[in-house]
Residue frames as a rotation matrix with the C-alpha (Angstrom) as fourth column:
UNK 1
-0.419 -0.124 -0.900 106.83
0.589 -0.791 -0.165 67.04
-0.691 -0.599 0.404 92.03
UNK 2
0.673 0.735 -0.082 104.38
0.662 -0.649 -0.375 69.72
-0.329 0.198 -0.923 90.82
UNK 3
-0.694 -0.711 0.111 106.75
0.711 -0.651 0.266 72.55
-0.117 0.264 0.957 88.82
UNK 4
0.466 0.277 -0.840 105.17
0.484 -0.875 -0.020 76.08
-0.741 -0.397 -0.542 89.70
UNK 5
0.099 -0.170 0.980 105.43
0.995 -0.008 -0.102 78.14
0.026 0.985 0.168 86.61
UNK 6
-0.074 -0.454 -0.888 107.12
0.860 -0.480 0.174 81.65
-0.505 -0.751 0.425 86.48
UNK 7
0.345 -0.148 0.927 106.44
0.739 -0.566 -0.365 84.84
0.579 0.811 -0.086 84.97
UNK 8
-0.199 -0.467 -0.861 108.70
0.376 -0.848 0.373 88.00
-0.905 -0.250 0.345 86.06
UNK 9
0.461 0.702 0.542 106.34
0.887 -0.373 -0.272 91.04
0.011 0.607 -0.795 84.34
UNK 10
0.979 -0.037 -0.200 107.46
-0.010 -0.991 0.135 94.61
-0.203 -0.130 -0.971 83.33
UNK 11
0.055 -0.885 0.462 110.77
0.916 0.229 0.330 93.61
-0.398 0.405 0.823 81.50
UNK 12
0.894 0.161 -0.418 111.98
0.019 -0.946 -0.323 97.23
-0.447 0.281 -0.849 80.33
UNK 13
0.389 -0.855 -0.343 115.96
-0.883 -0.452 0.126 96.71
-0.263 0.254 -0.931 80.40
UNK 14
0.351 -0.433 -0.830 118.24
-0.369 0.751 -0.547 93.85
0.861 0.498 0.104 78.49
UNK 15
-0.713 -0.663 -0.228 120.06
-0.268 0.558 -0.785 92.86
0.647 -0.499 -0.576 81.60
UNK 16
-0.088 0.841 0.534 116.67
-0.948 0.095 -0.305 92.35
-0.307 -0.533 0.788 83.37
UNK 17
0.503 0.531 -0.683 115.85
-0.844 0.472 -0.254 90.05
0.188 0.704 0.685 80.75
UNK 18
0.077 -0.849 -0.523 119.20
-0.497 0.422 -0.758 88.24
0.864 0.319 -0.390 80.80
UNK 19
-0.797 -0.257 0.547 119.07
-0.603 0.296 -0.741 87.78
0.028 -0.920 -0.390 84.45
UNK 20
0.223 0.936 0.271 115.29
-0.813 0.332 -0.478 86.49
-0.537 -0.114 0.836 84.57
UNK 21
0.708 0.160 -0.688 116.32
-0.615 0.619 -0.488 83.74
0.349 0.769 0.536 81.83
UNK 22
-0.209 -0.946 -0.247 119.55
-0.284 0.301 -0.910 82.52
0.936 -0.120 -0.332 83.49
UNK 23
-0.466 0.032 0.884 117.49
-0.884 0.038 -0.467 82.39
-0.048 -0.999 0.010 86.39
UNK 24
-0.980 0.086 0.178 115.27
0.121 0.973 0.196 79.97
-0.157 0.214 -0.964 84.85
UNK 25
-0.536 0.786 -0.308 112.23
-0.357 -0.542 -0.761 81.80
-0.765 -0.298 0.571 84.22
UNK 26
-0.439 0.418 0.795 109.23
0.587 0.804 -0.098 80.37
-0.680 0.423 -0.598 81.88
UNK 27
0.293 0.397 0.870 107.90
0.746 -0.664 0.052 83.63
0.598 0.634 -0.491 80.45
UNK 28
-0.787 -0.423 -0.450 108.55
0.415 -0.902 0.123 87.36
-0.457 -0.090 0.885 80.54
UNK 29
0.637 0.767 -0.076 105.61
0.661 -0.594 -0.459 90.52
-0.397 0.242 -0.885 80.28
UNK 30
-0.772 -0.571 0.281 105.87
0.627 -0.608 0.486 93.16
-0.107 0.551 0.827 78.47
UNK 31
-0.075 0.888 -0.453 103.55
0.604 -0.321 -0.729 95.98
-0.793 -0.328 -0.513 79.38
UNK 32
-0.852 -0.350 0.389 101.98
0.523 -0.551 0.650 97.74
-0.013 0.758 0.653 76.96
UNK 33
0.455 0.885 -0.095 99.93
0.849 -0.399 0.348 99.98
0.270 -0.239 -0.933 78.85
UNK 34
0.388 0.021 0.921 100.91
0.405 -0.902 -0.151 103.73
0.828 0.432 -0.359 78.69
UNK 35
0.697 0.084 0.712 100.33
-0.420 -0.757 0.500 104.94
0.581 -0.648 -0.492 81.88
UNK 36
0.979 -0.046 -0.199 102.50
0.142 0.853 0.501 102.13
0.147 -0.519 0.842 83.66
UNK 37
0.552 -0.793 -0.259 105.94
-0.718 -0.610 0.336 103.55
-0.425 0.000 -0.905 84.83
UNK 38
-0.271 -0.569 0.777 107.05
0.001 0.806 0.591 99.32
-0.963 0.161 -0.218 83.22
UNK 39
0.907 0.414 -0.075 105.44
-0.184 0.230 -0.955 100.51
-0.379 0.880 0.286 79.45
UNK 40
-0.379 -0.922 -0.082 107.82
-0.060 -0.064 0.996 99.94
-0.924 0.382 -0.032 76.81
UNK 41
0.133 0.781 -0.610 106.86
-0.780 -0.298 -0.551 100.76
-0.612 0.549 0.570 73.14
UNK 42
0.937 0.297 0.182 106.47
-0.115 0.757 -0.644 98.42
-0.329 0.582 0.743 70.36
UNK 43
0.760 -0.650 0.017 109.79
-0.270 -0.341 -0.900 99.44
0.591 0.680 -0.435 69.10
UNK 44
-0.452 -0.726 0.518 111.84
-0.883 0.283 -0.374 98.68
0.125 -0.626 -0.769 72.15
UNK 45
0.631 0.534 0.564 109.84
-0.620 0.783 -0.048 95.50
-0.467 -0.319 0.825 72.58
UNK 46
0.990 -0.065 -0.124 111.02
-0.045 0.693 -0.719 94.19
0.132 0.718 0.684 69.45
UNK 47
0.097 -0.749 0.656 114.53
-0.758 -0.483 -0.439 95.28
0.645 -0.454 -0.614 71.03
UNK 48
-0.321 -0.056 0.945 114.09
-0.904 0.316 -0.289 92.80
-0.282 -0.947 -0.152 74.08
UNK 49
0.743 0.316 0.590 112.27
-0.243 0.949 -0.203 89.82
-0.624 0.008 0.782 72.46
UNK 50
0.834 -0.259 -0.487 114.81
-0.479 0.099 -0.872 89.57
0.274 0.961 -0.041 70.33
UNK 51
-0.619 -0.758 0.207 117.54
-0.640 0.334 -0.692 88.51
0.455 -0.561 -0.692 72.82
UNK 52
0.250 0.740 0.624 114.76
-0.951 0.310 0.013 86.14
-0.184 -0.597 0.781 74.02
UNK 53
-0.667 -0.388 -0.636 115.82
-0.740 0.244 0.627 82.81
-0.088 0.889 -0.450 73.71
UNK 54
-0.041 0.803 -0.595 113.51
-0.340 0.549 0.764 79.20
0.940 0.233 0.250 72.47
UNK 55
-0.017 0.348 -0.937 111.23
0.710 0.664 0.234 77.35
0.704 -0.662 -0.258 74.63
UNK 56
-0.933 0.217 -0.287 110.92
0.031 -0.747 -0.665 81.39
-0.359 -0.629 0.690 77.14
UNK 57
-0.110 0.690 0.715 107.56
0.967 -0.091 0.236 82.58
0.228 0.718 -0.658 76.40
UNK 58
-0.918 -0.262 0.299 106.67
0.273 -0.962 -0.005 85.97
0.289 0.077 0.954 75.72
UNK 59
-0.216 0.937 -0.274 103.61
0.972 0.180 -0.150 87.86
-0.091 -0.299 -0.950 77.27
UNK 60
-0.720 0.183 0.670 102.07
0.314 -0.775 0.549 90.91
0.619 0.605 0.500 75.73
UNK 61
-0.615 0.398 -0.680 100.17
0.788 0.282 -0.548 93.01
-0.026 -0.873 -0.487 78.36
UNK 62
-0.835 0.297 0.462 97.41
0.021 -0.823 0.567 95.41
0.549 0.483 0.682 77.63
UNK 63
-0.492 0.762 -0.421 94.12
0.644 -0.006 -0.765 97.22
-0.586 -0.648 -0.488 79.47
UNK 64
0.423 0.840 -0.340 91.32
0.325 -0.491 -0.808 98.65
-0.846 0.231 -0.481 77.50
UNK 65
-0.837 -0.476 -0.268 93.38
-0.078 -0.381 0.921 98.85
-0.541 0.792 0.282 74.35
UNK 66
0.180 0.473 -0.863 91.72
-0.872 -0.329 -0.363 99.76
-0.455 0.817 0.353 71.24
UNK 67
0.295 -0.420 0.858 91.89
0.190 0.906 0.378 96.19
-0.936 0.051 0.347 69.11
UNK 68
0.852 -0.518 0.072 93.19
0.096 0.021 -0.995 97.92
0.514 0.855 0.068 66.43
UNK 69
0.390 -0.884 0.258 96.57
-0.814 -0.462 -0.352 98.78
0.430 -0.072 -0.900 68.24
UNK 70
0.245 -0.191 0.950 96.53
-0.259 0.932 0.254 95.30
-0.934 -0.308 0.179 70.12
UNK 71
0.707 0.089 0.702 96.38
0.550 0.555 -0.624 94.13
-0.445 0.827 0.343 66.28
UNK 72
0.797 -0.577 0.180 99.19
-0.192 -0.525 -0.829 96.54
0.573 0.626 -0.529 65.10
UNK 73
0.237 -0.727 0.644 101.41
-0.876 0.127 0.466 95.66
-0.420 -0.674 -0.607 68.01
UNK 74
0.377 -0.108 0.920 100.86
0.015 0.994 0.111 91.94
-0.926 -0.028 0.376 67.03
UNK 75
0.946 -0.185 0.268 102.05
0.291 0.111 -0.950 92.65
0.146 0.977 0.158 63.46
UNK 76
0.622 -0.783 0.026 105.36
-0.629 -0.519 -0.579 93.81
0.467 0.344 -0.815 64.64
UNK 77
-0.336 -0.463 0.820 105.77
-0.941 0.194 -0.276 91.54
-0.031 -0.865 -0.501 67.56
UNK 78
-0.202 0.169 -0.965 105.85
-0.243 0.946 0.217 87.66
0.949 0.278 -0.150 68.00
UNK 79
-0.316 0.436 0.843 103.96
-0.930 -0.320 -0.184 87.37
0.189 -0.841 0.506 71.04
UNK 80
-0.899 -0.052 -0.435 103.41
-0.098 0.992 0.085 84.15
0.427 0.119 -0.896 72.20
UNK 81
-0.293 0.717 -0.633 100.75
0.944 0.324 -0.069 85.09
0.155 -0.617 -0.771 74.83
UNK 82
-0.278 0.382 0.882 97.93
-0.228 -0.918 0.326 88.22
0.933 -0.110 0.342 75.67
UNK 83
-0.608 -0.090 -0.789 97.52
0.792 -0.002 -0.611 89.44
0.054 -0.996 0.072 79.10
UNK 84
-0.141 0.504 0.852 94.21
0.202 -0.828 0.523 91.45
0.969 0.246 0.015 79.45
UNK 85
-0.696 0.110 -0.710 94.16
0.672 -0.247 -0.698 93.29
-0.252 -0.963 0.098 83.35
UNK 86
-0.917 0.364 0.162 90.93
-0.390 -0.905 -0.172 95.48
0.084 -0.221 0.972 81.81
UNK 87
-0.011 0.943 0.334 86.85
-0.297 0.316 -0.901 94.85
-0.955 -0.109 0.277 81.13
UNK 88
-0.493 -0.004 -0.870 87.68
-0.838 0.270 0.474 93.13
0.233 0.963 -0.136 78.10
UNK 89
0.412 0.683 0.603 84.88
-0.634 0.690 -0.349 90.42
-0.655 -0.238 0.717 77.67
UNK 90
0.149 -0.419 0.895 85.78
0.278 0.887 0.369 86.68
-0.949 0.194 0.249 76.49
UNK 91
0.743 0.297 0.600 85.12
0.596 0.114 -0.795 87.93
-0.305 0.948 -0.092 72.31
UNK 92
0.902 -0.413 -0.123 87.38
-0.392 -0.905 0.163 90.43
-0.179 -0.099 -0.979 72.68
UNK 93
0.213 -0.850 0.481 90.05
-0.706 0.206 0.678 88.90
-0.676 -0.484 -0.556 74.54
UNK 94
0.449 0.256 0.856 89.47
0.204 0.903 -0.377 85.55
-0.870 0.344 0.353 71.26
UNK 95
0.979 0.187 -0.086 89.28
-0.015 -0.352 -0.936 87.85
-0.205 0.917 -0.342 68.66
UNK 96
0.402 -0.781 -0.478 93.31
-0.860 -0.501 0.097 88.13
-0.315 0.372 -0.873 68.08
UNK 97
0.857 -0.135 -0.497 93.66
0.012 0.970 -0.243 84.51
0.515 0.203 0.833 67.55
UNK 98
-0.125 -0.990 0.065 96.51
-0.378 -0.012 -0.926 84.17
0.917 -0.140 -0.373 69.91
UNK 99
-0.157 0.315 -0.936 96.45
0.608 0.778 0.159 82.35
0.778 -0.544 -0.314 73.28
UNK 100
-0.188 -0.159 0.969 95.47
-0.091 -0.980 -0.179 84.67
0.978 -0.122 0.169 75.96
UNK 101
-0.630 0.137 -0.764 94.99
0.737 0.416 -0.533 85.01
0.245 -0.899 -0.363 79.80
UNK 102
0.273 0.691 0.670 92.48
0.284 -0.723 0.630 87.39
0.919 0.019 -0.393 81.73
UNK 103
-0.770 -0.119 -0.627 93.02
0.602 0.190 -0.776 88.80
0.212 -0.974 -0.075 85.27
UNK 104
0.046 0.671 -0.740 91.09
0.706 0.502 0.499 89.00
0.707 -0.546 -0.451 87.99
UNK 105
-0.327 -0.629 0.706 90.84
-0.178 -0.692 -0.699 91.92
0.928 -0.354 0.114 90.29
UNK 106
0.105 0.880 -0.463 89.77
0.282 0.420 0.863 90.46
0.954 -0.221 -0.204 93.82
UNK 107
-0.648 0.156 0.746 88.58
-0.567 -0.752 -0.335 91.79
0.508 -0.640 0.576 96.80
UNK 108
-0.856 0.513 0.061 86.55
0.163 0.381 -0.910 90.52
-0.490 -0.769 -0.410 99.76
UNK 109
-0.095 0.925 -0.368 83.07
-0.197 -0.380 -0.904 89.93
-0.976 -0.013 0.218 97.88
UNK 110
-0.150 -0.272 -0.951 84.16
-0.965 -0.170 0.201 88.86
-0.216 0.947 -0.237 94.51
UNK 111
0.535 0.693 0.483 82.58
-0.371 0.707 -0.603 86.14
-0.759 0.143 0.635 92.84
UNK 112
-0.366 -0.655 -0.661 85.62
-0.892 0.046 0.449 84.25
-0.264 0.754 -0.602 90.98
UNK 113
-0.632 0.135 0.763 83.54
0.526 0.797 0.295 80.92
-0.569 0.588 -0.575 89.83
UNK 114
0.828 0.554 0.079 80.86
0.369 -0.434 -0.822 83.30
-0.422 0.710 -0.564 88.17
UNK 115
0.375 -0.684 -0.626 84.08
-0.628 -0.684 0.372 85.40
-0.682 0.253 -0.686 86.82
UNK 116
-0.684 -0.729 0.004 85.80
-0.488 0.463 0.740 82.74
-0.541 0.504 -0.673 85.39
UNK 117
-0.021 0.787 0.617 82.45
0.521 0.535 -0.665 81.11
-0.853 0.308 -0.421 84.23
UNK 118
0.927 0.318 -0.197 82.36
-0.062 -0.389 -0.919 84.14
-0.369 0.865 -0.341 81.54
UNK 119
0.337 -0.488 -0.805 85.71
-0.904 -0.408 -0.130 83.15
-0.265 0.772 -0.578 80.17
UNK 120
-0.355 -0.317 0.880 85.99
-0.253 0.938 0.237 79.43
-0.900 -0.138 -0.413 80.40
UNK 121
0.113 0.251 0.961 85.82
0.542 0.795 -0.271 77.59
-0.833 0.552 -0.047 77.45
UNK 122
0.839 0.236 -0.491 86.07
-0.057 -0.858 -0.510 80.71
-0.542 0.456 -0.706 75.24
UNK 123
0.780 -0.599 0.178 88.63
0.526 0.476 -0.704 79.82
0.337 0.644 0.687 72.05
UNK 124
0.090 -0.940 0.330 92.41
0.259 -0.298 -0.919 80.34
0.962 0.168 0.217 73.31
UNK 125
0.528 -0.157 0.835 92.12
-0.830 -0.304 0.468 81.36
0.181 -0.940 -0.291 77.09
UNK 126
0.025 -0.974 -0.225 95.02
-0.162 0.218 -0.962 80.05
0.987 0.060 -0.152 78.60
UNK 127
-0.442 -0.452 -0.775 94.19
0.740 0.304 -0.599 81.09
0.506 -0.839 0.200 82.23
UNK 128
0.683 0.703 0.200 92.84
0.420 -0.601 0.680 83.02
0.598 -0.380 -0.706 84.89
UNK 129
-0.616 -0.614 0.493 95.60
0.096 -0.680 -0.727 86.10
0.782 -0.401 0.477 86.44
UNK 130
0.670 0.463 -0.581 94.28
0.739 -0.333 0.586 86.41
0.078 -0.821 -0.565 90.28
UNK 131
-0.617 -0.668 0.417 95.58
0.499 -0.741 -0.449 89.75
0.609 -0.069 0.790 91.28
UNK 132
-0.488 0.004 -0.873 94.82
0.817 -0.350 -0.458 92.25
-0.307 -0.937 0.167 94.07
UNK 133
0.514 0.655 0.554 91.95
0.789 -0.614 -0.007 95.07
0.336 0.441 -0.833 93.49
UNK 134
-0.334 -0.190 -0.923 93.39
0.272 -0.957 0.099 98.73
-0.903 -0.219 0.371 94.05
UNK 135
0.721 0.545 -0.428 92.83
-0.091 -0.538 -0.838 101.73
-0.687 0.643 -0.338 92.19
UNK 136
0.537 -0.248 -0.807 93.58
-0.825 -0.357 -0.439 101.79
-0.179 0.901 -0.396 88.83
UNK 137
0.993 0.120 0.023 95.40
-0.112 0.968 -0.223 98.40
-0.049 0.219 0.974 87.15
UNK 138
0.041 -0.970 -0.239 97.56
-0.105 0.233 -0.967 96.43
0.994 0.065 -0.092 88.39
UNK 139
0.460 0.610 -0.645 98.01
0.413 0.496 0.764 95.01
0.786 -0.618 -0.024 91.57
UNK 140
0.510 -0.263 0.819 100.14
-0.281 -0.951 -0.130 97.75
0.813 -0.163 -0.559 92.91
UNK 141
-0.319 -0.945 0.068 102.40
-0.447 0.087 -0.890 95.47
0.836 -0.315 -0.450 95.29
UNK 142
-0.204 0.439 0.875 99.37
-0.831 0.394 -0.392 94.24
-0.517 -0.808 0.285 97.68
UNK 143
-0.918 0.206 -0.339 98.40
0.244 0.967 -0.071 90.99
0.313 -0.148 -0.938 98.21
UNK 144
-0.172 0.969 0.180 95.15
-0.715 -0.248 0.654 90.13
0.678 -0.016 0.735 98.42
UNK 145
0.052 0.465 0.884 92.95
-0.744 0.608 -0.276 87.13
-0.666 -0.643 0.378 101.02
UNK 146
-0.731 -0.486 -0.479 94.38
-0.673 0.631 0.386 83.54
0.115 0.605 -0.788 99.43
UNK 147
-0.824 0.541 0.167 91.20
0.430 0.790 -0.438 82.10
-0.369 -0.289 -0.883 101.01
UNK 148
0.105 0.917 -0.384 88.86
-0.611 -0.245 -0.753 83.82
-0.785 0.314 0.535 98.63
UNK 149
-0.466 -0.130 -0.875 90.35
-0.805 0.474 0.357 81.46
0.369 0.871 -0.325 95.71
UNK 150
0.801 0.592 0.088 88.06
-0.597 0.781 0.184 78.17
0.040 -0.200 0.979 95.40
UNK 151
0.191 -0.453 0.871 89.31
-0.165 0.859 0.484 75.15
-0.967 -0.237 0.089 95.34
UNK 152
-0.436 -0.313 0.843 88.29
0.620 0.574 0.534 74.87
-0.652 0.756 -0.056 91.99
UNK 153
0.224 0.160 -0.961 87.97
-0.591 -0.762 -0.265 77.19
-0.775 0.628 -0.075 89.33
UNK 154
0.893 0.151 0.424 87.47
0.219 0.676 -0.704 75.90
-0.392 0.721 0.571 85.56
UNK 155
0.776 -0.538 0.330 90.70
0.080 -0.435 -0.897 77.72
0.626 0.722 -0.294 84.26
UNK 156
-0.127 -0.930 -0.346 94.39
0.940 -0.002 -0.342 77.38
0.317 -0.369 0.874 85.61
UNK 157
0.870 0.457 -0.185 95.22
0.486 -0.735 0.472 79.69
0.080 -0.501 -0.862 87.81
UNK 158
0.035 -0.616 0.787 97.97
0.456 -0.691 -0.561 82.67
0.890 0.378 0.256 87.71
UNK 159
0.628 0.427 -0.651 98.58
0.776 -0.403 0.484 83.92
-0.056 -0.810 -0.584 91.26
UNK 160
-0.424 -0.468 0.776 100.02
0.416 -0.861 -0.292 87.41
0.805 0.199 0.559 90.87
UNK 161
0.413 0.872 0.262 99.53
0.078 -0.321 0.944 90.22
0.908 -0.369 -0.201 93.63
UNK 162
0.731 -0.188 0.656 102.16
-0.663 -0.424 0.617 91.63
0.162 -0.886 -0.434 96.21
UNK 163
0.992 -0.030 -0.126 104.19
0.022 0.998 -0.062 88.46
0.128 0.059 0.990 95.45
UNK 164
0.570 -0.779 0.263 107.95
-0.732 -0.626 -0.268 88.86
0.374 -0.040 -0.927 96.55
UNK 165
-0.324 -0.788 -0.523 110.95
-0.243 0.604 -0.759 86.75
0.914 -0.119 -0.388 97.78
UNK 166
-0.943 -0.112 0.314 109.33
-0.321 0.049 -0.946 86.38
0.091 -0.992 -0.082 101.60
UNK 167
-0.482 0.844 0.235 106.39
-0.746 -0.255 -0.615 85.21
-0.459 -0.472 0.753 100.41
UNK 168
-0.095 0.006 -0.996 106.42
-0.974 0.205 0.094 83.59
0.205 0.979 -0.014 97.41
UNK 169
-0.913 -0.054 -0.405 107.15
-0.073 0.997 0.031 80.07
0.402 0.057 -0.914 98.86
UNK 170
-0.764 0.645 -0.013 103.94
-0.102 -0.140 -0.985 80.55
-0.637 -0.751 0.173 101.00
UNK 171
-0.180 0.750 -0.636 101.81
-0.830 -0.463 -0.311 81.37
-0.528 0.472 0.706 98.21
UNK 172
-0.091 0.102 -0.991 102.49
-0.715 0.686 0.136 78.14
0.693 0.721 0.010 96.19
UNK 173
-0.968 0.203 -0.146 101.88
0.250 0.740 -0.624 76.07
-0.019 -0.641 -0.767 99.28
UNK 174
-0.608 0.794 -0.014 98.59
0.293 0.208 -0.933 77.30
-0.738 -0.572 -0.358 99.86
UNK 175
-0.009 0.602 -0.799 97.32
-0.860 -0.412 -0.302 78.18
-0.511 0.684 0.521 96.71
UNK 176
-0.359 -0.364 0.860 99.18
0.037 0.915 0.403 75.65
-0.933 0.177 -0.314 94.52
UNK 177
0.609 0.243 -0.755 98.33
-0.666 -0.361 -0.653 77.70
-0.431 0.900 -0.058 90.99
UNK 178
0.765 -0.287 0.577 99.72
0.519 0.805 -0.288 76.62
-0.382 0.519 0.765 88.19
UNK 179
0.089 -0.789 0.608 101.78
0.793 -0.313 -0.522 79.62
0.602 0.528 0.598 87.71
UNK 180
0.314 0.073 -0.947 103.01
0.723 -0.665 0.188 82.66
-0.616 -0.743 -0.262 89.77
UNK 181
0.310 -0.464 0.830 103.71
0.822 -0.308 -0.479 86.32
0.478 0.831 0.286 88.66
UNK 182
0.729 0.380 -0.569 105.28
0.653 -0.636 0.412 89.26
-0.205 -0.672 -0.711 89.32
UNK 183
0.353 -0.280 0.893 106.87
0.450 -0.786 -0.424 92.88
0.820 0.551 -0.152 88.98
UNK 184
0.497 -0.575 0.650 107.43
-0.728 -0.683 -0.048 95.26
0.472 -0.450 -0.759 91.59
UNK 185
0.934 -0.226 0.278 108.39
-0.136 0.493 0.859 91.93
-0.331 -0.840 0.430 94.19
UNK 186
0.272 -0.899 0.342 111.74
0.802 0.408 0.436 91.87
-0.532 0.156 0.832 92.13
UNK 187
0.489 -0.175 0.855 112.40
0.635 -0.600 -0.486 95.11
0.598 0.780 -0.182 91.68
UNK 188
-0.372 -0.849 -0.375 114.63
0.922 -0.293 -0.252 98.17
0.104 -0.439 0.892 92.83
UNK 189
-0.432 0.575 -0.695 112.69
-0.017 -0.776 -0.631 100.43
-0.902 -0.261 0.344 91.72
UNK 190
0.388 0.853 0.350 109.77
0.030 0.368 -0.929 100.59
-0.921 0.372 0.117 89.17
UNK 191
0.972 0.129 -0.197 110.15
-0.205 0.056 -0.977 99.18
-0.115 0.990 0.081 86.08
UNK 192
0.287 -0.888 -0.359 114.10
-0.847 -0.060 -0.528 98.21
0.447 0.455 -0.770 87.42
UNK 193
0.720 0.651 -0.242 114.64
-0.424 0.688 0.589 94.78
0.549 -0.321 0.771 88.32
UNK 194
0.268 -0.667 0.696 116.85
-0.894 0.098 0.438 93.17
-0.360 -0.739 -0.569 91.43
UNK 195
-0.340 -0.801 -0.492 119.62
-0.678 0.572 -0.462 90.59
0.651 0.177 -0.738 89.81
UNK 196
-0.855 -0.451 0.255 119.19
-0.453 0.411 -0.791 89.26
0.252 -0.792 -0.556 93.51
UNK 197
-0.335 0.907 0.254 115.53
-0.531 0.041 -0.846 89.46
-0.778 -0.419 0.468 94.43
UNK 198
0.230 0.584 -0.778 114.91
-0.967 0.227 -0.115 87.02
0.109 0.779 0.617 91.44
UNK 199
-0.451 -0.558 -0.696 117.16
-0.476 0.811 -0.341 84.36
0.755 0.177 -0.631 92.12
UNK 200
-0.996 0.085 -0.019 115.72
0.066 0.607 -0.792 84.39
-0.056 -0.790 -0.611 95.47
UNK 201
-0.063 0.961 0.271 112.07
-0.890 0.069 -0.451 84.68
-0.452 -0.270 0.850 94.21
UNK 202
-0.155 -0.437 -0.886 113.22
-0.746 0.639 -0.184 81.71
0.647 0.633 -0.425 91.58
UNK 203
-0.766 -0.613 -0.192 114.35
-0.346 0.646 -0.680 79.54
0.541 -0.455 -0.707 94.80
UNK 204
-0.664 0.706 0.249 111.47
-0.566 -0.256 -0.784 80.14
-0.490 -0.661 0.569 96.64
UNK 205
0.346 0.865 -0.363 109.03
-0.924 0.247 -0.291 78.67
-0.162 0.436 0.885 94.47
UNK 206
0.169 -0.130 -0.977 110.99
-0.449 0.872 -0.194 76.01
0.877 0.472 0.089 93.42
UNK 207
-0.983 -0.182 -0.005 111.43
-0.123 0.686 -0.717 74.80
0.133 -0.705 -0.697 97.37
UNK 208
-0.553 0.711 0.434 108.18
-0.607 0.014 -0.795 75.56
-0.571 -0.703 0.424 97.95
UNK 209
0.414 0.375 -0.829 107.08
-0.650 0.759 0.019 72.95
0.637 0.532 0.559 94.91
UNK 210
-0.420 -0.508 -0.752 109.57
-0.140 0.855 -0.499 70.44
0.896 -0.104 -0.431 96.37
UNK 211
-0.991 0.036 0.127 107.81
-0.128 -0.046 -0.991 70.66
-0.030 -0.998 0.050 99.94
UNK 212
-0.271 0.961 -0.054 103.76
0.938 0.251 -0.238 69.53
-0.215 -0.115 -0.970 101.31
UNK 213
-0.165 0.568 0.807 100.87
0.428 -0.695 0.577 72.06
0.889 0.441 -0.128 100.87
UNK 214
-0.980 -0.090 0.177 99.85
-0.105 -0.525 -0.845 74.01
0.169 -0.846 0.505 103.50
C-alpha cells in the first residue's frame, strides 16, 4: 500500500499543532507571509516548533521574500523544508541550501511539464505544490481541474487546493501525489484549526491509500 503523505499548513496555535501530530501528520507549515490572516512571526514560530516532536517535519512558507529575511528567519529557525507559492526562479529557491518545494498556480491553460521543467533537477527541490490559481497567493479554498495534472511530471507531486474532509479521499484516488496539503479544509475559521475536521481529513486519505485508483 502506497502511504499518501500529509501536510496540515498555517499552524498558528499550540493545540493545533498537538492535534495535527496525534493525528499522525508528516509535516506542519508555517506561513511566513505577512499579509496571510495564518502569518506567524519568527518569534512565535520558534514558540511552536519547539513542541514539535522527531521524525514531524517542519515547512517554512514564504512568497516574494527578500532572501535576506528568508536567510534571517533560517538563522533563528530549524526548518527542515522551504515552501515558495511566489515567482521565485529555481537559483533562488537553491540558494538557501535547504530542501525546498515550489508551487504551482494552475488554471485551465497552464503548461505544468514546461513549469516543472524549470525546476527539475535544480540542487534541493523536493517537489512540485499543485495548487489552485486565484487572486493573490494561495489557493484560497478552490480546487482546481485534477485532469490538467500529467501523468507524469519529473518532480513528486504536492496536491494542495480546496482540499477538505469530503474530498480528500477522491483526490488521492485520482491523482495519487505523493503528498497532500492543506489549511482552510481543516479549519474553523482562518488561521483556527478543527480538532475534528483533521482526524477526518487524516482518515480520508489513509482509506483512500488502502483502496484502487480511480
Amino acid at each position: 500500500m502506497t502511504r499518501t503523505r500529509i501536510k496540515i499548513c498555517g499552524i498558528t496555535r499550540e493545540q493545533d499543532l498537538d492535534a495535527a501530530v496525534e493525528a499522525g501528520v508528516d509535516a506542519l507549515g508555517f506561513v511566513f507571509y505577512s499579509p496571510s490572516p495564518r502569518y506567524v512571526s519568527p518569534r512565535r514560530a520558534a514558540e511552536l516548533l519547539a513542541r514539535v516532536p522527531a521524525f514531524v517535519k517542519t515547512v517554512g512558507l514564504f512568497v516574494n521574500e527578500p532572501a535576506a529575511d528568508i536567510s534571517a528567519v533560517l538563522e533563528q529557525l530549524p526548518l527542515d523544508l522551504l515552501q515558495f507559492h511566489g515567482d521565485e526562479n529555481a537559483a533562488y529557491c537553491a540558494a538557501f541550501r535547504r530542501p525546498w518545494i515550489k508551487a504551482a498556480r494552475v488554471k485551465p491553460g497552464t503548461d505544468l511539464l514546461e513549469y516543472a521543467g524549470r525546476f527539475a533537477g535544480a540542487t534541493g527541490v523536493a517537489g512540485l505544490l499543485l495548487d489552485a490559481h486565484v487572486e493573490g497567493y494561495g489557493g484560497g479554498g478552490q480546487t482546481f481541474d485534477w485532469s490538467l495534472i500529467p501523468s507524469l511530471l519529473p518532480l513528486p507531486i504536492i496536491l494542495s487546493g480546496g482540499l477538505h474532509p469530503g474530498n480528500v479521499a477522491e483526490a488521492v484516488r485520482k491523482v495519487r501525489p505523493w503528498a497532500v496539503d492543506v489549511s482552510s479544509g481543516v479549519e474553523s475559521t482562518k488561521g483556527i484549526k478543527d480538532v475534528q475536521k483533521i482526524s477526518e481529513f487524516i482518515a480520508g486519505v489513509r482509506d483512500a491509500d488502502a483502496g484502487p485508483a480511480l
